[in-house]
N, C-alpha and C positions, 0 to 999 in steps of 0.2 A: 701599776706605775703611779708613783706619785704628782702631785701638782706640777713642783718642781723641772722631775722628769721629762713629763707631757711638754711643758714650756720649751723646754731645749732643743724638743725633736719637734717644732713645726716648721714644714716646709712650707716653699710657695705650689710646690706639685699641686698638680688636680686631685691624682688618683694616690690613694697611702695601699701600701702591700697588703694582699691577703695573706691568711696566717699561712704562714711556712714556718719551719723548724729552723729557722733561726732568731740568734737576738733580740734584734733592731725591726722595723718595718720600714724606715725611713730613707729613703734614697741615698743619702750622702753619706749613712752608715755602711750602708750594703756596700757602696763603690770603697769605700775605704775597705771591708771585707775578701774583698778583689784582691790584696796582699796579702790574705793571712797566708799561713804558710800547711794548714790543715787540709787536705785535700777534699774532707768531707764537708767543712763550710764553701769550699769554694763553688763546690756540683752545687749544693743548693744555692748560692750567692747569684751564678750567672743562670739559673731556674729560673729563679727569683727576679731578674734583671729583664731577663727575655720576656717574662709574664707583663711584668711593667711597661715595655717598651710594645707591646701587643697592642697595647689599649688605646696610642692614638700619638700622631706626631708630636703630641705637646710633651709628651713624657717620654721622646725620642730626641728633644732638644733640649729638656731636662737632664737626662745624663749627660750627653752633650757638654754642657755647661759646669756638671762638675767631675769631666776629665773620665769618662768613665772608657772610651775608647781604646787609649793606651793600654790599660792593664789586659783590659778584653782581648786586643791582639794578642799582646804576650801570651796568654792561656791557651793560644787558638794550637801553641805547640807544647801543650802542658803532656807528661810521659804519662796521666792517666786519661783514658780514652773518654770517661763520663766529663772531666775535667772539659776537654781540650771540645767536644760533642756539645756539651751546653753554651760553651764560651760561641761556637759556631755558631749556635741558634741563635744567642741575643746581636751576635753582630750580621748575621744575616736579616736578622729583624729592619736593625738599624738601618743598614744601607739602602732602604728601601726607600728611604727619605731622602731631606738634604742633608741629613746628616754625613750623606758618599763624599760630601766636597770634603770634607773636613778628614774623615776613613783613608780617601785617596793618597793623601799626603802624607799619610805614616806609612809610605811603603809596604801597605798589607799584601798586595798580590803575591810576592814571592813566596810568605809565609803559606795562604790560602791553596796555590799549585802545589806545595810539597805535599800537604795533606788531604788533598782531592781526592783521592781512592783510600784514604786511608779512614774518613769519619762521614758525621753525617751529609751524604752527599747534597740531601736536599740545601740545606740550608747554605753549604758553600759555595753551589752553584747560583743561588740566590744572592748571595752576597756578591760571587762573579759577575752576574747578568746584572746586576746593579751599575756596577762601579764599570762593565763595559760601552756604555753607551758614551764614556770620554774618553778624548781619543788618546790621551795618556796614558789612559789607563789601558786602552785599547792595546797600544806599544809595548806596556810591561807584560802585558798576559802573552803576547806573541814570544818578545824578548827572555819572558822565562819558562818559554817550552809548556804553556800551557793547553796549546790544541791539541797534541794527542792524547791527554786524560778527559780532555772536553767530550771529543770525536766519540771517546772511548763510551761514555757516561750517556751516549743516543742509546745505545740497548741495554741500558737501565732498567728493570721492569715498574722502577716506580715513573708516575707519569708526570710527576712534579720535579724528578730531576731532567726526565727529557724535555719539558717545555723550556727549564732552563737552561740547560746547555743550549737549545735552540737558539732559543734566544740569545747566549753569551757569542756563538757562533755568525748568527745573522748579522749582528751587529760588527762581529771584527770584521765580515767580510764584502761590508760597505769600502774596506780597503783592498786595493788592486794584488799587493803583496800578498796579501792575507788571503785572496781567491785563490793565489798561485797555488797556494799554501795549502790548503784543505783538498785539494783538487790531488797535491801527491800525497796525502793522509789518507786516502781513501774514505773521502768522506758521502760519495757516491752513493754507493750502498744501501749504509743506514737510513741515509734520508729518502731513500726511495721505499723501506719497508715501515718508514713512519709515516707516509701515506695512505698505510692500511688501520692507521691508530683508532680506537674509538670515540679518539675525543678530536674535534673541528679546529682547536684552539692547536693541535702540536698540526694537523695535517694541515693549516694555514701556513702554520708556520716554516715547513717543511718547504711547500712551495714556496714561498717569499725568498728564503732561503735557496733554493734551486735557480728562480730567477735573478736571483745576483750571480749566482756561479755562473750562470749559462752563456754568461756576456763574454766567457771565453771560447776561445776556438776548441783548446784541448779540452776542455772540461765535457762541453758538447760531443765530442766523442765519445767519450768514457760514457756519457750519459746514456748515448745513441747504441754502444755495444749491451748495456747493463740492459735495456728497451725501456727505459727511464718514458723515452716518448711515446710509446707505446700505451704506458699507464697512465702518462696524463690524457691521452686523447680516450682513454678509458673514463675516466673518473669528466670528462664534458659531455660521454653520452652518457653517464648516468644520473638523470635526472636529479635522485635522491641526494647528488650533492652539489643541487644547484650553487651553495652559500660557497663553493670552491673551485666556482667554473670562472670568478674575474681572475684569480691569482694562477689560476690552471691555463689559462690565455695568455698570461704574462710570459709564462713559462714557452709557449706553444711557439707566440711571438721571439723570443731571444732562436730560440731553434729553426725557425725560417729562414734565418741567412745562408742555411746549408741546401744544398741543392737536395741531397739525400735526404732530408727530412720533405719536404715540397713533396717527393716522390712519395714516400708514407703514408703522408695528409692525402694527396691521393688519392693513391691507392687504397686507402682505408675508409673511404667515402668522407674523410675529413672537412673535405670543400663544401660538402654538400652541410654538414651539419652547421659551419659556418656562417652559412646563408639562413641557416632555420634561426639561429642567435637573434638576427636582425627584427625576427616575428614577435623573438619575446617583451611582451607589451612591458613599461616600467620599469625596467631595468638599463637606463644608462650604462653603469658600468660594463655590463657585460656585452655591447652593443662596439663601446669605442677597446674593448680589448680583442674582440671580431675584426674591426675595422684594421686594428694594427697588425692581425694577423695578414688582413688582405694585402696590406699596402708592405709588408715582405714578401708576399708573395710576387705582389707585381714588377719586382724589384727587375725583373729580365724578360723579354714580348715572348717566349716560348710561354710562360708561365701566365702570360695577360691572356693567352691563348683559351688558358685551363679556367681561366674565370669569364674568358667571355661565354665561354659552356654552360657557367653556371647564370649567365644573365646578369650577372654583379651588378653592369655599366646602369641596366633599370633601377634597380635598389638604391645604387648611392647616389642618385638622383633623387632621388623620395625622403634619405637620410638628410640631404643638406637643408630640407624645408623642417624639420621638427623643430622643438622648441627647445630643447637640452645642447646649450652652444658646448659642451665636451663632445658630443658626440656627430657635431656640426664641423667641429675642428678635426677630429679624428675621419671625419668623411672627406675633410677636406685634405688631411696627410694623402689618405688613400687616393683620389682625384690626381695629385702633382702625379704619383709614383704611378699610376698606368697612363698618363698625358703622356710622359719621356717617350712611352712606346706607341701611343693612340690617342692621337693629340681633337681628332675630331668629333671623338665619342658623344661630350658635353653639347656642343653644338646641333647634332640628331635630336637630342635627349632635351634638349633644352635648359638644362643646367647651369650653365652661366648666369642669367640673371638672378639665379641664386647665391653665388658663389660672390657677385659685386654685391648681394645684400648685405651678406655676412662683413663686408669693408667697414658698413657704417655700423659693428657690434662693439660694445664698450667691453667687450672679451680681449684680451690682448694676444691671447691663445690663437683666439678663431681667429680676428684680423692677418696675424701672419701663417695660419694654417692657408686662408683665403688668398690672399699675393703669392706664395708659394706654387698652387696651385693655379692661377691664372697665368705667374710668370712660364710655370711649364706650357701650359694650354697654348698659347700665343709665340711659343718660340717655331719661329721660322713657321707660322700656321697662319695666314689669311685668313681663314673663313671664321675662324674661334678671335684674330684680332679684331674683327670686322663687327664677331657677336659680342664682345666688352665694349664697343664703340657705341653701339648702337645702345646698349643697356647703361651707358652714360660713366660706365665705369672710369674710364679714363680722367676724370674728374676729379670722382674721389679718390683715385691714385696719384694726381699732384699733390691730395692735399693729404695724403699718408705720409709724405718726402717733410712735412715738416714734424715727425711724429718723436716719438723718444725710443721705440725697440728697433735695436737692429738691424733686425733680420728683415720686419716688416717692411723699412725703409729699404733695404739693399732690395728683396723682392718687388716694391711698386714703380722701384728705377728700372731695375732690367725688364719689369712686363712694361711698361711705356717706354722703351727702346727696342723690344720687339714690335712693338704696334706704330712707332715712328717709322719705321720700313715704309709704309705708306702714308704717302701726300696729304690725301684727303684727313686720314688721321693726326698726324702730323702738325698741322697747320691748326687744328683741335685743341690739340693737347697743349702747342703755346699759344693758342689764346687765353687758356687756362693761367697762367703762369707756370708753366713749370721751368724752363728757366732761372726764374728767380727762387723759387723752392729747389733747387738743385745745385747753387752756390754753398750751402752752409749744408748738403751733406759732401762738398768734396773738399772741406777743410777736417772731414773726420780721422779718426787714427783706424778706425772698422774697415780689414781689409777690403769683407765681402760688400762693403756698401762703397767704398772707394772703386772696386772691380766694374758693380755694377753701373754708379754714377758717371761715371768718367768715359762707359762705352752707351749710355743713355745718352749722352752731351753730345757724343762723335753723331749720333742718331740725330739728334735735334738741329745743329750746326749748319747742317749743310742749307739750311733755310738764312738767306742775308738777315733778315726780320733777328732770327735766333742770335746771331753773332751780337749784333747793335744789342738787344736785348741783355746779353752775357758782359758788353763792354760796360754797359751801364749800372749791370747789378754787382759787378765786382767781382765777378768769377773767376778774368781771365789768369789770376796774379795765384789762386788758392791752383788754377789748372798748372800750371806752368810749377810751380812748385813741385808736384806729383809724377815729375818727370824724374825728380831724384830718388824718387819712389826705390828701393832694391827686390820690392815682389813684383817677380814676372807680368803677370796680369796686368797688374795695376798699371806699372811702366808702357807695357803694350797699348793698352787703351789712353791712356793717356797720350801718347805719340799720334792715335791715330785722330784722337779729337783736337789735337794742335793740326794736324795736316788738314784737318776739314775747316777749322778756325784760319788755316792761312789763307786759303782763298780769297779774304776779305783784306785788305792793303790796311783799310783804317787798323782791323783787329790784331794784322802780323803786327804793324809798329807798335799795336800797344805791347805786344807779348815781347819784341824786344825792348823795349824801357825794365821789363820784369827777366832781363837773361835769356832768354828763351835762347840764343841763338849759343852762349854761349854753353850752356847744358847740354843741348845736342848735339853741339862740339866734341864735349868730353864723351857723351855717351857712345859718339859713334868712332872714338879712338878708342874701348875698350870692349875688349875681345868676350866679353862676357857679358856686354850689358847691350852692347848695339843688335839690332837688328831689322830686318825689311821696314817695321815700323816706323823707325827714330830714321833710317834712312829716307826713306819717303816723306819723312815730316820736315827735314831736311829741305830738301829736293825743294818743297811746294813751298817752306816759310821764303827760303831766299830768290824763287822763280815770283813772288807776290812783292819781292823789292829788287827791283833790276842790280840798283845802286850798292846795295850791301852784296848781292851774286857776283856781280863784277870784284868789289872789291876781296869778296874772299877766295871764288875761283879763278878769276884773270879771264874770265871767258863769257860770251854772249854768243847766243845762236841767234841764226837768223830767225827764229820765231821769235827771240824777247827784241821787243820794239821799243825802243827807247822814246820816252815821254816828255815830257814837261817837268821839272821839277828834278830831275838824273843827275846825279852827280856822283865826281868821281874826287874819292879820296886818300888814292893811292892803294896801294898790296895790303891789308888789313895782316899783322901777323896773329900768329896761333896765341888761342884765347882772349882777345884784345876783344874789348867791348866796343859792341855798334854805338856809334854816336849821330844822332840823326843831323838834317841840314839845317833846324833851328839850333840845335845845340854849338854848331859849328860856328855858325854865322856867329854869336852870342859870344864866342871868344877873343881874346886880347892876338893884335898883329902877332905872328912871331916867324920864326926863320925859317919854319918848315914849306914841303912845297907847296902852291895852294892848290884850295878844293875847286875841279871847274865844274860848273853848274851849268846847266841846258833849262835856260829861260825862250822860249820863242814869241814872247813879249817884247825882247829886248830888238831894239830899233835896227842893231846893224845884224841880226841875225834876220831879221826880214827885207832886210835891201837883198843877202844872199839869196836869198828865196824867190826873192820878185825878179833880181836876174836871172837864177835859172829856170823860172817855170816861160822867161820869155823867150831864154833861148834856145829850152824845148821846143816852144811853141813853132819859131823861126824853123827848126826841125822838121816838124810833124805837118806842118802843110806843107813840104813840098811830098811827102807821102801821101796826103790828102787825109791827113789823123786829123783830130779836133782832141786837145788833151786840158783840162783846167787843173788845179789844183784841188778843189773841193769835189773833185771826182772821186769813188769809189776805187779802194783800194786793188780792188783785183783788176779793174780798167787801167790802172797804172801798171801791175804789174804785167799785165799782158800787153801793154805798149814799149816794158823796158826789154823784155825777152825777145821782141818782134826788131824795138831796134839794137838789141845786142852790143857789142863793142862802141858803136857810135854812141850812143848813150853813156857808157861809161866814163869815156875818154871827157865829154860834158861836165860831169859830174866832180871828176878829177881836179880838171884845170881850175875849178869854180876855190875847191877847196882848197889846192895849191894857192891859185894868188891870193885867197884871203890869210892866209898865215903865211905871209910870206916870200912864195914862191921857191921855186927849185934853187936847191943847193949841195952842189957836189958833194962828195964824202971827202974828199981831200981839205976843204973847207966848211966842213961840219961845226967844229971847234972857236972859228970864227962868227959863226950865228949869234946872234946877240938875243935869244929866245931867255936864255936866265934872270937878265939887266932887266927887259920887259916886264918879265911877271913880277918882277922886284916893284919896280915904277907902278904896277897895274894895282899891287899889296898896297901900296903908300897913298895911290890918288884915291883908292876907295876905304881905306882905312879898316879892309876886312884879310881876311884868309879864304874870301869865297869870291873865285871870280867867272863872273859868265863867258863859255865859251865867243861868244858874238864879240866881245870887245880886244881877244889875244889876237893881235895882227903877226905878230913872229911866234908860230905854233912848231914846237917839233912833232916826232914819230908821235907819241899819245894824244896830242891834244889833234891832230890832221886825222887820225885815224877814228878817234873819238866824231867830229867832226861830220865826218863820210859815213860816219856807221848813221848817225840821225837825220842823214838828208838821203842816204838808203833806204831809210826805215818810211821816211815820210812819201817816195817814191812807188815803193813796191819791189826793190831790189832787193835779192837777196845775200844778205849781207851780217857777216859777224863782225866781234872783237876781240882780237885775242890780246893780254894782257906780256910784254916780255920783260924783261932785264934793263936797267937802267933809261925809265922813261921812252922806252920803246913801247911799240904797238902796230898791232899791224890787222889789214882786214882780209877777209877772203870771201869774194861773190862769185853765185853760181849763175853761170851764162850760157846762152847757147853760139856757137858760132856763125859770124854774118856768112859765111862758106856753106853751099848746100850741100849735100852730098850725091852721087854722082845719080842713085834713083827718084831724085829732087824732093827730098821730104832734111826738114833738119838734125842734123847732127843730134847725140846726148848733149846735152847739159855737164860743163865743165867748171871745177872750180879755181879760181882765180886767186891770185894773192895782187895785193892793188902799191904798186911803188907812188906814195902821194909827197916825199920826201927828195929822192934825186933823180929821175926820172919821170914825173906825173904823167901818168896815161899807159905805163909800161905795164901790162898784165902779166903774169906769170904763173903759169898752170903749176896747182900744186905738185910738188911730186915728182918735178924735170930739174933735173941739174942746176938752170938759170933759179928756180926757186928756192932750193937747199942756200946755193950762196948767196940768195940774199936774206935770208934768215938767220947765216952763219952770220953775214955783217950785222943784223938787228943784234944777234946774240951777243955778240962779241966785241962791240966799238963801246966805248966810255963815253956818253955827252956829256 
């Protein structure tokens, strides 16, 4: 070749052709070669091509770049077989690189499935196993019907197309379809009698393989009739292939979920060999693929049974001390899953303050292997909550709550809401802060960690200290929110840690400023989302405020004791938001009716006071009583039961002429009670006026009235809320009448006429009571 020549044909290639029988040597000749139309430059062309593309990625990026791909496809369906066989070879070369990204996108898979049995299989299984590890490409191999020639190409006798079909196989069936898929292919079978292969590299691959399929239920059978498991629990006792005993436990493990297999393991001394795994010194892997087998096992206490047999509970005690945190974490899977059925084990064995070591491991594995495990240990178990207490656990599990995994956090909530059960703990664990580390996981979107936070709270709350703590870190608002929660769980605990949080007056009001009452409302009108919980959180938010109970049932029992600060602000309607007594006050006069408020600060509410406790008093000495006011509540009530009716009638008259006095129902309409509170609105320039200063009171404010001078007595005494500024009370008394064996009568209850009548009692229940209920009902003031 001349000067000339030579100058024309340098590449920037590394490697120039060796001699072949053709032309050119030079890469970009050959690709241009690719076109001829001679079938015998083409075989040597794509020879030529594959040989080039052998020698190393840089001359796989080489053709690459000048376009050599394209033609290469097209040949791959050339009608001469050497043609279409070599084109295979250089593009199975190719795809081995990144050259697949580029391969992918010429739509080659369709071409490569038509002639999959048809040429060299090696290489186009190579080219498949290439280009299937995307999951595009993944899609076209499925989509053009290419597993059953795959399936077909495992009893191959060459070993370079079984490894890759394996492989092309392994890979689709990291997809869920794609398991369905091969499982009705029959791909069962083959892969069971490639476990007998010579070479380690297709019998890995077989199992790897296996263990994805086996993640199904039906495949598992199939597997379980062919004795699929039978030959792996072969291939663990035989030593000689120890290098296939982790992916043979892989295997072992997916098949544990069936009862049927448990039985096998068994009976086949399986358990036992199990247990010999744990002896083998150095070998991690095959240590936490034992352990996974255990912790299916122990999935059910019949089965905890068969390994307490084998002593297990000593062993992974000894496993959680090594130094390999995979197989610390894998002891720890095992631990949670026989705790569900034998939660004391660890506590015998002394394993727990292993188990809190593992908290402080910068493993993120073993950390929530380790809460996992504890949370089982400690549910519903004193003696194992008592042993993390004592190992100081509880500690570093407030300060897991401020962590970034999940799981771990959902797990160190629920084990410190098992261990909150008790006081002594309890009181432990927020001195810690946990409180304050349990706001900012119940503003998360994580079911399992909102399930578990939210019933940790209800756990902690019941402590005053906790609430105060909660109002101050800002929790109550992220709580209260979680009610609109629509997961079960979550909703449920959340209702129940608002019902422990009401207890606390300061903490209901704050929860109503954030809705609380109004959510419960809705939750507990819908038939789908109310229950015991939202009911009883209900019950307890508005029994912690007299004043919104009142206003939203019309009703007080005689246990709520009306306070200092009660106020009534009319029939609250459906979904109306609570508005507290500073809010009210803080408003402009307006025309509506006013709020009356129960101050007994206020000057003529204690004139009432100091006259009736005198003319109690006037009373009780001629019985030879001695009665004060600062006496003890049940010394009152056991004075007011003793004087019965006498006492009431007292009590009546006081409240009659302080509002007014008696006034017929024929001259109801004449009461100047409207005019008053009008004058009462304008001299104090509010919409809140204290009961003590309405001199003309009708039925709500007289009954209002008698209910708080009941209360402060020891009588027992309601408020029932009726129809148009009506009210009305009912005390339970005994009658001053003995009965004829001289001991007193039952206890009867009363309806109190403090409006046209004062002093008139009327036994629930009797004719004389109906009609005067029918008048409260029914008369317009």
């Amino acid at each position: 070749m001349g000067k000339k020549a030579k100058k024309e044909s340098e590449t920037p290639c590394k490697d120039m052709f060796e001699a072949v029988p053709v032309v050119c040597k030079t890469p970009a000749t050959l690709v241009l070669l690719l076109s001829s139309p001679e079938e015998d430059i083409l075989i040597k062309t794509c020879e030529a091509i594959h040989t080039f593309a052998e020698k190393g990625d840089e001359n796989k990026v080489c053709l690459l770049r000048l376009e050599a791909l394209k033609p290469l496809c097209q040949l791959i369906s050339h009608n001469n077989k050497l043609v279409s066989r070599n084109a295979f070879m250089a593009l199975g070369i190719m795809a081995t690189s990144d050259v697949k990204s580029a391969l992918k996108k010429i739509n080659v898979i369709p071409l490569i499935i038509n002639k999959l049995l048809e040429v060299v299989h090696e290489f186009a299984t190579l080219c498949l196993a290439s280009l299937s590890v995307d999951f595009t490409c993944k899609v076209q191999i499925f989509a053009n019907k290419g597993l059953p020639p795959i399936i077909q190409l495992l009893s191959c006798p060459d070993p370079d197309v079984k490894k890759n079909s394996l492989e092309i196989i392994f890979n689709l069936v990291q997809d869920y379809q794609c398991r369905l898929a091969v499982h009705e292919l029959g791909v069962i079978p083959p892969l069971l009698e490639l476990l007998k292969s010579d070479f380690p590299v297709i019998q890995k691959l077989a199992l790897k393989t296996l263990q994805n399929i086996t993640t199904d239920k039906e495949t598992r059978i199939t597997f379980r009739e062919e004795q699929g498991f039978e030959k792996v629990i072969d291939i663990l006792n035989n030593m000689d292939f120890s290098d296939l005993h982790a992916e043979a436990l892989q295997v072992v493990t997916n098949c544990l979920c069936d009862d049927e297999c448990i039985q096998l393991i068994h009976k086949g001394g399986g358990l036992t060999k199990l247990m010999d795994f744990f002896l083998t010194p150095n070998m991690p892997e095959i240590k936490s693929g034992a352990l996974k087998c255990i912790t299916m096992v122990a999935q059910n206490s019949e089965n905890c049974k068969l390994l307490h047999e084998q002593n297990v509970e000593k062993i992974l005690v000894e496993l959680l001390c090594v130094a390999d945190t995979g197989v610390k974490a894998s002891t720890c899977q095992a631990v949670a899953a026989m705790s569900l059925h034998e939660s004391n084990f660890l506590c015998v064995s002394g394993g727990i303050p292993a188990l809190v070591e593992g908290l402080n491991s910068e493993s993120l594995v073993l950390r929530e292997a380790a809460t996992q495990a504890l949370s089982n240990l400690t549910h519903s178990n004193k003696l194992s909550a008592f042993a993390v207490y004592e190992a100081e656990g509880h500690k570093i599990l407030v300060q897991q709550l401020y962590g970034n995994c999940p799981k771990t956090i959902a797990n160190a909530a629920a084990t410190l809401g098992n261990m909150a059960r008790h006081e002594v703990i309890r009181c432990s664990i927020l001195s810690h802060g946990a409180i304050q580390a349990l706001v900012e996981p119940l503003k998360s979107t994580d079911t399992q960690i909102l399930v578990s936070t939210t019933l940790c709270l209800a756990m902690l709350a019941c402590d005053a200290e906790a609430r105060t703590q909660l109002r101050s870190a800002g929790g109550l608002h992220p709580l209260v929110s979680l009610l609109e929660s629509n997961h079960k769980e979550v909703l449920h605990n959340a209702c129940l840690a608002v019902n422990v949080c009401a207890s606390d007056k300061s903490t209901a009001m704050e929860m109503f400023r954030f809705g609380v009452l109004e959510i419960l409302q809705e939750i507990n009108q819908s038939v789908n989302r109310r229950s015991s919980f939202s009911e009883l959180a209900m019950i307890n938010l508005i029994n912690s405020n007299l004043s919104v109970k009142y206003s939203l049932t019309g009703h007080l029992a005689s246990t709520d004791i009306i306070c200092d600060g009660f106020y009534d602000a009319g029939k609250a309607r459906a979904g109306q938001k609570i508005v507290t007594l500073e809010e009210l006050s803080m408003q402009p006069v307006n025309r509506h009716q006013p709020i009356i408020v129960v101050h007994t600060t206020i000057e003529y509410e204690s004139n009432i006071r100091t006259c009736f406790l005198t003319q109690i008093s006037l009373r009780t000495q001629q019985k030879h009583i001695t009665l004060r006011f600062q006496d003890a509540r049940q010394k009152v009530q056991g004075f007011c039961i003793v004087m019965g009716f006498g006492c009431m009638d007292l009590v009546v008259r006081l409240v009659s002429e302080a509002m007014g006095g008696a006034v017929e129902i024929e001259n109801l309409h004449q009461f100047p009670w409207v005019l008053h509170l009008k004058k009462l609105k304008h001299q104090l320039q509010s919409n809140v006026i204290p009961i003590g200063l309405i001199k003309n009171g009708i039925y709500c404010h007289r009954a209002l009235l008698f209910k708080c001078l009941a209360d402060c007595i020891g009588i027992s005494c309601t408020l029932v809320r009726g129809e148009y500024n009506r009210a009305w009370n009912e005390v339970l008394l005994f009658s001053e009448n003995l009965s004829s064996n001289g001991c007193s009568s039952q206890p009867c209850n009363y309806i109190v006429d403090l409006m046209h009548e004062p002093g008139n009692l009327l036994a629930v229940n009797t004719t004389a009571a109906v009609q005067y209920q029918t008048i409260l009902t029914n008369n317009v003031v």
